[in-house]
C-alpha positions as CSV (number, residue, x, y, z in Angstrom):
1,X,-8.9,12.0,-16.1
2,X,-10.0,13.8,-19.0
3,X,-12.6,16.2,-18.3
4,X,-15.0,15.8,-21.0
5,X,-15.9,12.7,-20.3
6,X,-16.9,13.5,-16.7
7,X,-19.9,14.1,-15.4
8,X,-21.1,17.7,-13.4
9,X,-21.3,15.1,-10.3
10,X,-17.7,13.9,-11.0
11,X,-16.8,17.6,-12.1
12,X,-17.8,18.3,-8.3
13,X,-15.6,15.9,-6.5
14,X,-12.4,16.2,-8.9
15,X,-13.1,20.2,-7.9
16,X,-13.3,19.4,-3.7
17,X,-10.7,17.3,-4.1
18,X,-8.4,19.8,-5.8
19,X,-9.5,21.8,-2.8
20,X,-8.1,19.1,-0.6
21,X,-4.8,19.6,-2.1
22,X,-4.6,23.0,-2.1
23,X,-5.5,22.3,2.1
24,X,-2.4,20.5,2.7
25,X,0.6,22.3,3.6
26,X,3.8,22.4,1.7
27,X,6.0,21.5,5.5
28,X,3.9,18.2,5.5
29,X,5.0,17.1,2.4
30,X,8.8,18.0,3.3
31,X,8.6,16.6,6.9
32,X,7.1,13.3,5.1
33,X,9.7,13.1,2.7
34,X,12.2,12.7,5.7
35,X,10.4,10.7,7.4
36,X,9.3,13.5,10.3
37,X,6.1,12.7,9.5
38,X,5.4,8.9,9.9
39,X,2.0,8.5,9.0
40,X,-0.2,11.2,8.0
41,X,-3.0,11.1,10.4
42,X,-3.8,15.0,10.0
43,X,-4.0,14.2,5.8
44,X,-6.3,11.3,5.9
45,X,-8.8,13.0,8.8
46,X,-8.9,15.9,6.6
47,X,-9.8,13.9,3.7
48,X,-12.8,12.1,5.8
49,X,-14.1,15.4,7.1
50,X,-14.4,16.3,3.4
51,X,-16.5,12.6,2.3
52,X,-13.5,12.1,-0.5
53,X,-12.6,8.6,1.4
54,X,-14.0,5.4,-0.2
55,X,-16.6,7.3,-2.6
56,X,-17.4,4.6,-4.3
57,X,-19.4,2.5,-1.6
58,X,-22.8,2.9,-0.2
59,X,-24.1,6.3,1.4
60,X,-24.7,3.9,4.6
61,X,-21.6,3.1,5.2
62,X,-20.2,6.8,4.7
63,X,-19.4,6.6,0.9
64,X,-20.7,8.9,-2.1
65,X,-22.3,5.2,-4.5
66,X,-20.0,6.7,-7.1
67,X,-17.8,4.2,-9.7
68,X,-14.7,3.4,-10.6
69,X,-14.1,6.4,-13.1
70,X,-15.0,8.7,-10.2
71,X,-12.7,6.6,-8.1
72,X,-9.6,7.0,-10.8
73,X,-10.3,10.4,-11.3
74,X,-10.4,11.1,-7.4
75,X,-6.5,8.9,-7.5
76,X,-5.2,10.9,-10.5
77,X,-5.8,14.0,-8.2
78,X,-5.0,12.6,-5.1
79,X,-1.5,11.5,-6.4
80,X,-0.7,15.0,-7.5
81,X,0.1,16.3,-4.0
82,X,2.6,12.7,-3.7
83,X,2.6,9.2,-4.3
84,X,3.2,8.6,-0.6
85,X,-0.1,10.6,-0.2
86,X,-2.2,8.3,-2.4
87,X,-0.8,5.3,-1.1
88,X,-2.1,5.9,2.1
89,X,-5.4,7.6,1.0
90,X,-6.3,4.5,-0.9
91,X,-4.7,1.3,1.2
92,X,-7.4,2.0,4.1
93,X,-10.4,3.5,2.2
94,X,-9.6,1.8,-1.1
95,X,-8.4,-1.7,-0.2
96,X,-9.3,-2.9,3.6
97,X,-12.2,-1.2,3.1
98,X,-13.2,-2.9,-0.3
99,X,-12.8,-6.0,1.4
100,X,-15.1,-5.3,4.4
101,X,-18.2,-3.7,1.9
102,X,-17.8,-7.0,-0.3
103,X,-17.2,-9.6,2.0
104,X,-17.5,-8.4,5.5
105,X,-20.7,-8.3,7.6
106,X,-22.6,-5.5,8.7
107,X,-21.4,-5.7,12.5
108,X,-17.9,-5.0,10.7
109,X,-19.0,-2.6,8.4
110,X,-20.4,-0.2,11.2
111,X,-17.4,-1.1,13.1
112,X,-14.6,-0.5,11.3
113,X,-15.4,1.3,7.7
114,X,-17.5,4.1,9.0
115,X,-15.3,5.6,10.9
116,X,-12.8,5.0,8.8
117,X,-14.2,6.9,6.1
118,X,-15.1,9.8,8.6
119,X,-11.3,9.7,9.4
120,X,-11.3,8.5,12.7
121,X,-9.5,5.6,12.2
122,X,-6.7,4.1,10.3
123,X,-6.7,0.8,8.2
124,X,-3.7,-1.2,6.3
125,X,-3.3,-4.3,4.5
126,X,-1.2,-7.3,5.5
127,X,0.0,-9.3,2.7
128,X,3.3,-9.8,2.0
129,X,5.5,-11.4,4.8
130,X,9.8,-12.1,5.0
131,X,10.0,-14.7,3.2
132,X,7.7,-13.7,-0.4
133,X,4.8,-11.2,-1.6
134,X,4.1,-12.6,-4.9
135,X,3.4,-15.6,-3.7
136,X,0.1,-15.4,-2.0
137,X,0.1,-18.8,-1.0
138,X,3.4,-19.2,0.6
139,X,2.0,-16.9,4.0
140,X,3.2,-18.7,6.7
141,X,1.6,-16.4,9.3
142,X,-0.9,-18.9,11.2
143,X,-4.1,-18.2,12.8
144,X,-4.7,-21.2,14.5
145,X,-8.5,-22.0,15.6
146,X,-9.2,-21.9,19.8
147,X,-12.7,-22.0,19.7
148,X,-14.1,-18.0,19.8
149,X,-10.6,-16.7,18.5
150,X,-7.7,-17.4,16.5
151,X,-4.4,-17.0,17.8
152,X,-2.7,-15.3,15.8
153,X,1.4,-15.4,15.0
154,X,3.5,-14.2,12.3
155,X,5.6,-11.8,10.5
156,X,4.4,-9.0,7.6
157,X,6.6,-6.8,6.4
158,X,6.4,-3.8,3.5
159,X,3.0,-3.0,5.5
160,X,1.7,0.8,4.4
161,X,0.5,1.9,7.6
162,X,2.1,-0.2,9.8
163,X,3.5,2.3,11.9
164,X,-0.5,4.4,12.4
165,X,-2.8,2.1,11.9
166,X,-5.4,1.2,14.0
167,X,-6.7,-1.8,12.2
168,X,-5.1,-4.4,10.1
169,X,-6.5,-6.9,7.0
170,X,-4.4,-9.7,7.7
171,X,-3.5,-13.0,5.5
172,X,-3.1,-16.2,7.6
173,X,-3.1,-19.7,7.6
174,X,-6.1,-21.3,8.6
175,X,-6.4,-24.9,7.4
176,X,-2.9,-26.5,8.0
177,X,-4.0,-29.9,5.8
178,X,-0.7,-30.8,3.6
179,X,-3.4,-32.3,1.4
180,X,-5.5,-28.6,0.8
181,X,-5.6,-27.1,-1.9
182,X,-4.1,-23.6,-1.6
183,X,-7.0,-22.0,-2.6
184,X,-8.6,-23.3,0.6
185,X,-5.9,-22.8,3.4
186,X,-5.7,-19.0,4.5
187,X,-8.4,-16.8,5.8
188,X,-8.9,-12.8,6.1
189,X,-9.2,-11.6,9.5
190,X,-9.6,-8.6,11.1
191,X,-6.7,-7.7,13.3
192,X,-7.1,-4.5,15.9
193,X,-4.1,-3.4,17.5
194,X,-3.2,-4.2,20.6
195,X,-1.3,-6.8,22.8
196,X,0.0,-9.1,20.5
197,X,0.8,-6.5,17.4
198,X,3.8,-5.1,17.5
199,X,5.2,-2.8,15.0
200,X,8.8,-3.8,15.1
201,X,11.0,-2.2,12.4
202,X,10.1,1.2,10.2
203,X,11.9,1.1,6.9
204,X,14.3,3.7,5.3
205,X,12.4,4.1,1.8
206,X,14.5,5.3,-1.8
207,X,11.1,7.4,-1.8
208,X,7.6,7.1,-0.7
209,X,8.1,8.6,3.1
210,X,5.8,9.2,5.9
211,X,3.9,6.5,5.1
212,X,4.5,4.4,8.1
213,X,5.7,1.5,5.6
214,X,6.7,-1.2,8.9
215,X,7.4,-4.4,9.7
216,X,4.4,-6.1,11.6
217,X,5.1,-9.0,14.3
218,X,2.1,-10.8,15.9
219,X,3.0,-12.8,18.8
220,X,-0.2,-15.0,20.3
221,X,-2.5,-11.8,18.7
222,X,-6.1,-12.5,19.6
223,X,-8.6,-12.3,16.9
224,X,-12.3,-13.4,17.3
225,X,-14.2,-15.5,15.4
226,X,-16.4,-12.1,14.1
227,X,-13.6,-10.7,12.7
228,X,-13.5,-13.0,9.7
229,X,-13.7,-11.4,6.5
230,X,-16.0,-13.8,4.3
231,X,-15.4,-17.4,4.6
232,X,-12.9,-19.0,7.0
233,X,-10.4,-20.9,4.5
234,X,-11.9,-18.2,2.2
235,X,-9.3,-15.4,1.7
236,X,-9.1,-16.4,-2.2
237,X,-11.9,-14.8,-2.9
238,X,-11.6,-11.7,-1.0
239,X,-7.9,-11.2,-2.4
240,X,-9.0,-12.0,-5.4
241,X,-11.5,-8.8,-5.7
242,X,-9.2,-6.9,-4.0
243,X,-6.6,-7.0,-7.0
244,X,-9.0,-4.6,-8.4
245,X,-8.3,-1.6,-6.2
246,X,-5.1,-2.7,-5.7
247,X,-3.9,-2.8,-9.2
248,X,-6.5,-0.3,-10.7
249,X,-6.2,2.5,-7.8
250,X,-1.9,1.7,-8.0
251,X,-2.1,2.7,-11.4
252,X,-4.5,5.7,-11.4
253,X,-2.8,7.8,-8.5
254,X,0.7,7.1,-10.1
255,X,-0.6,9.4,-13.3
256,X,-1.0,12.0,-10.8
257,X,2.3,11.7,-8.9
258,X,3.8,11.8,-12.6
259,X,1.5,15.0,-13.6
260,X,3.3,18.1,-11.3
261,X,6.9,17.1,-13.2
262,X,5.4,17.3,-16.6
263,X,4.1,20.6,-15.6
264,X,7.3,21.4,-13.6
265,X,9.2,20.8,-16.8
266,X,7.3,22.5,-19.2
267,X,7.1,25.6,-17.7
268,X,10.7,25.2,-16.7
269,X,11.6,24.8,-20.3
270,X,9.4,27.8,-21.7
271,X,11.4,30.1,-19.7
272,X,15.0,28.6,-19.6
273,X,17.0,29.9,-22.2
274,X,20.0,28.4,-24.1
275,X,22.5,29.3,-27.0
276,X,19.7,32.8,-27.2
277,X,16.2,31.2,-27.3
278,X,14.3,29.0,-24.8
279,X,15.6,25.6,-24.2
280,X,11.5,24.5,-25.3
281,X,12.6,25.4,-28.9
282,X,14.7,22.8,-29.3
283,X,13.5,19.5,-30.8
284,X,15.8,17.8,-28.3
285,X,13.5,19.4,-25.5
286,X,10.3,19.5,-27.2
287,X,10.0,16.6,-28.3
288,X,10.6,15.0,-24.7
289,X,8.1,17.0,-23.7
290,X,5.6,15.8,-25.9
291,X,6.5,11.9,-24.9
292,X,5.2,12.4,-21.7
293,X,2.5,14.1,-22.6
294,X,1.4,11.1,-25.5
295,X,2.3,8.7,-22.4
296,X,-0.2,10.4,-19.7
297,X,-2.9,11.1,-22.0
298,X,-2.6,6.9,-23.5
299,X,-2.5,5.7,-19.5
300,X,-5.2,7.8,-18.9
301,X,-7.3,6.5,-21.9
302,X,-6.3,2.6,-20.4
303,X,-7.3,3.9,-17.1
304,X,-10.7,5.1,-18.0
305,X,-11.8,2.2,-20.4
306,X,-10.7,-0.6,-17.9
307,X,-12.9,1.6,-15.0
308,X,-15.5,1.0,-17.5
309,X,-15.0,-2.5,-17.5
310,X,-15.2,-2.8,-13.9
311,X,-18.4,-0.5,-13.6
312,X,-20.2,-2.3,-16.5
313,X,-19.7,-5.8,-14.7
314,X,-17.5,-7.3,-17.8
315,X,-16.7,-10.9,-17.0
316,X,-14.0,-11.1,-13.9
317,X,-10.9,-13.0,-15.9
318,X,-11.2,-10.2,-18.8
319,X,-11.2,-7.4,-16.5
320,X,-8.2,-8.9,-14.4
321,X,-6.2,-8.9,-17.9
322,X,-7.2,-5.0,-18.0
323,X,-6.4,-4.8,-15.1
324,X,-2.9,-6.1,-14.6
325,X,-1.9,-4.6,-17.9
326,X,-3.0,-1.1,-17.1
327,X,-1.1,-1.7,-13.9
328,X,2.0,-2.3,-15.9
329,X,1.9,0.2,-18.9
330,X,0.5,2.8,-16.7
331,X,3.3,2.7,-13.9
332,X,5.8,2.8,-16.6
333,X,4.6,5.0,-18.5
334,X,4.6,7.0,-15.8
335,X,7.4,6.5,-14.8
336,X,9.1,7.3,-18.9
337,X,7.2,10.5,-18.2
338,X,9.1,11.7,-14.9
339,X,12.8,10.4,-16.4
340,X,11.6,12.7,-19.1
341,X,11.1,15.8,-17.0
342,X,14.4,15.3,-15.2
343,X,16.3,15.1,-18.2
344,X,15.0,18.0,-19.6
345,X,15.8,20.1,-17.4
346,X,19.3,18.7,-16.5
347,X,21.4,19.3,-13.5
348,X,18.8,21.4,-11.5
349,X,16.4,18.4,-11.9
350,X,18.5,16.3,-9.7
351,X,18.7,18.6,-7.2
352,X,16.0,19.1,-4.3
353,X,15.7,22.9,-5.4
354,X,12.5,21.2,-7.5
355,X,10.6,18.7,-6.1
356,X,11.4,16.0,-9.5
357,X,14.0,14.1,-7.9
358,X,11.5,13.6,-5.2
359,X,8.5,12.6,-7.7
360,X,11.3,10.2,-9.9
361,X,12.2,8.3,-6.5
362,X,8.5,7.5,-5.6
363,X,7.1,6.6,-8.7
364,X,9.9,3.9,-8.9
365,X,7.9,2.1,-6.1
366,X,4.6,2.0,-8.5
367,X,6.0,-0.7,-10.8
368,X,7.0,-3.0,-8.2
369,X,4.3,-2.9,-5.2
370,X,0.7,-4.5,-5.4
371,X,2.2,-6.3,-8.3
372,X,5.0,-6.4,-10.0
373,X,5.6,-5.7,-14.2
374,X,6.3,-9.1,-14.5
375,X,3.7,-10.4,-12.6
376,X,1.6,-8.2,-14.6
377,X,2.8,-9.5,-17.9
378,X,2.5,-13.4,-16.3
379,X,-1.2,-12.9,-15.2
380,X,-2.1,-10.7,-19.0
381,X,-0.4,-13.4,-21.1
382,X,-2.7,-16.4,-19.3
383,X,-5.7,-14.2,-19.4
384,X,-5.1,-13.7,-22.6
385,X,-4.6,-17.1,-24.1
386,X,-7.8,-18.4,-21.9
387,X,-9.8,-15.6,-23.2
388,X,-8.8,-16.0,-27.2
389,X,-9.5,-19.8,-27.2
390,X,-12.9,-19.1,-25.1
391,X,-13.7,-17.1,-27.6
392,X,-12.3,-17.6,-30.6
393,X,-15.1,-18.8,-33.0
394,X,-17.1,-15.6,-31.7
395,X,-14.3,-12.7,-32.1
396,X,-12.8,-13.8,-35.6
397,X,-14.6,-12.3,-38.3
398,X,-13.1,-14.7,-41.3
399,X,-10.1,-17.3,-41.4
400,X,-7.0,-14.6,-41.0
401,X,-4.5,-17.3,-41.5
402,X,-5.5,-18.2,-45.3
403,X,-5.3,-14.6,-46.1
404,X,-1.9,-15.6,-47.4
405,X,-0.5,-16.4,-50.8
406,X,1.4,-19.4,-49.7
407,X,-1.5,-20.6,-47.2
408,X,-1.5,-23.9,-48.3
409,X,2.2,-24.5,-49.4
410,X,3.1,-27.8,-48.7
411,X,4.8,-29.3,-45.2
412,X,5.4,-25.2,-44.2
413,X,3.0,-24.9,-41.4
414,X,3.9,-27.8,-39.2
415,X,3.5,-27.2,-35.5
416,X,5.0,-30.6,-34.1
């Protein structure tokens, strides 16, 4: 995030969190990458020792009452160190436990986000199952009412955290009514693990390692009634706050995942030299150089004035349109920003002897998980045309449309 327009408080956390990722040591990040590190406990207690999880909440539940600019700028240099890295250091403190301060009680707040944000436990988010993720309200997992508890059965797969966490936000099925509306059939719970949970397949990623990214299987899974998050047949509303952390923190942490191979690349380039000069000189080079640089700096700028939005409480349906399309033009800008560095620097950038090919296979993941592009694009364009006919007499200064020559030629505008 740019620094001058940060305050010395932000200044202070962007500064101990830079300290963080000096902490972390290089044979972590390798041993993730292959997967010899499945989760990274040792990371993410690290991180709570230092009070950089969940900074935005309330100092009484172990957060620092920043915002959401703190929050991106805290991603941003998070994601440097990986995107594996900030994928698991925002899905716990950043997503589950979003959920819990907004909807949760305070039993489960003392329960299960302070010591999460001390680093003593582990949280992920079950969402998508086998058979969709987009499709919120296909879940077929069921949590099926026995009085104190729900028995709980299912499948979730793509689970961040599967494989190391000790909690999970789970999606189910709650009101099995053919006649419901969606909106009213699935409830958040609170899933601990134990008898019932059973991590049953670990994936082989493209990128993004180390993460513990499992398949989950509940089998009769015992959840009590306390465990609700919000309103049983409620989970609507709790996802639907959640797509800010998802979406917003997705996008924020995949700028610094993108950051190391610009700087990888340009001082590659400076010192590489080529037909007698270095390879930087050449316009061909240079001006690739300067793409990602224009891309960063504009998803930064989209990153910061939708944080904005969300700390200045603009109305919810404009700040999901931010929202999903920062997700969208961030991530792939991001991503135009890493191709970049690896073709500048050619063969060698394909090669693990720098760590780009690493970078360019897990920021592929950014424009597909939480969301995808065109999921983005869906939810902006409806956004969009509510928000321009809610407010149309209010936002258009004049008639645009007779600010033509021909504006009233005869039988030309027809629009049946």
């Amino acid at each position: 995030m740019f620094d001058y327009m940060l305050t010395k408080e932000q200044l202070k956390i962007r500064d101990e969190a830079r300290e963080l990722v000096k902490w972390v040591p290089r044979q972590m990040i390798l041993d993730m990458d292959t997967d010899a590190i499945k989760f990274p406990k040792e990371f993410l207690q690290e991180a709570g020792r230092r009070n950089l999880l969940g900074c935005r909440y309330p100092k009484k539940w172990g957060g620092r009452e920043m915002d959401w600019v703190t929050t991106c700028m805290l991603m941003e240099e998070i994601g440097t160190l990986g995107y594996e890295f900030a994928c698991v250091f925002g899905v716990g403190a950043e997503l589950v436990c979003d959920a819990i301060i907004r909807h949760g009680t305070d039993a489960q707040k003392e329960k299960y986000v302070k010591p999460l944000l001390r680093g003593e436990l582990f949280a992920a988010e079950c969402l998508t199952e086998p058979r969709g993720g987009s499709d919120f309200f296909g879940a077929t997992t069921r949590a099926e009412d026995r009085g104190d508890h729900f028995l709980v059965n299912g499948q979730k797969r793509f689970i961040v955290g599967g494989e190391g966490a000790d909690y999970f936000l789970l999606y189910a099925r709650t009101n099995f009514d053919p006649a419901a509306k969606s909106q009213d059939t699935l409830t958040a719970l609170i899933v601990d693990r134990g008898p019932g949970v059973e991590t049953k397949y670990l994936y082989g990623l493209m990128g993004c390692r180390g993460g513990g990214t499992a398949r989950l299987v509940f089998k009769d899974a015992k959840v009590p009634k306390e465990n609700v998050v919000g309103k049983i047949n409620g989970a609507y509303a709790v996802f639907n706050t959640m797509m800010i952390p998802e979406r917003l923190g997705t996008a924020v942490m995949t700028i610094g995942a993108a950051r190391p191979a610009l700087d990888i690349a340009t001082n590659y380039t400076s010192r590489r030299k080529a037909f007698g000069q270095a390879i930087a000189q050449f316009e061909g080079v240079s001006f690739q150089i300067a793409e990602a640089v224009m891309l960063l700096d504009a998803a930064r700028a989209m990153a910061y004035v939708t944080a904005r939005a969300v700390d200045t409480g603009v109305e919810m349906n404009r700040v999901r349109r931010m929202v999903s399309e920062s997700k969208k033009f961030i991530t792939e800008s991001c991503q135009k920003a890493v191709h970049n560095a690896m073709q500048v620097m050619g063969g060698i950038g394909y090669t693990n002897v720098f760590p780009i090919e690493r970078i360019f296979r897990d920021v592929r993941l950014a424009s597909i998980w939480t969301g995808t592009s065109e999921v983005m694009s869906m939810i902006t364009a409806h956004e969009w045309y509510r928000e321009f006919f809610k407010t149309k007499t209010e936002r258009l200064a004049r008639n645009f449309e007779r600010d033509a020559q021909e504006a009233d030629a005869d039988d030309e505008i027809i629009y049946e």
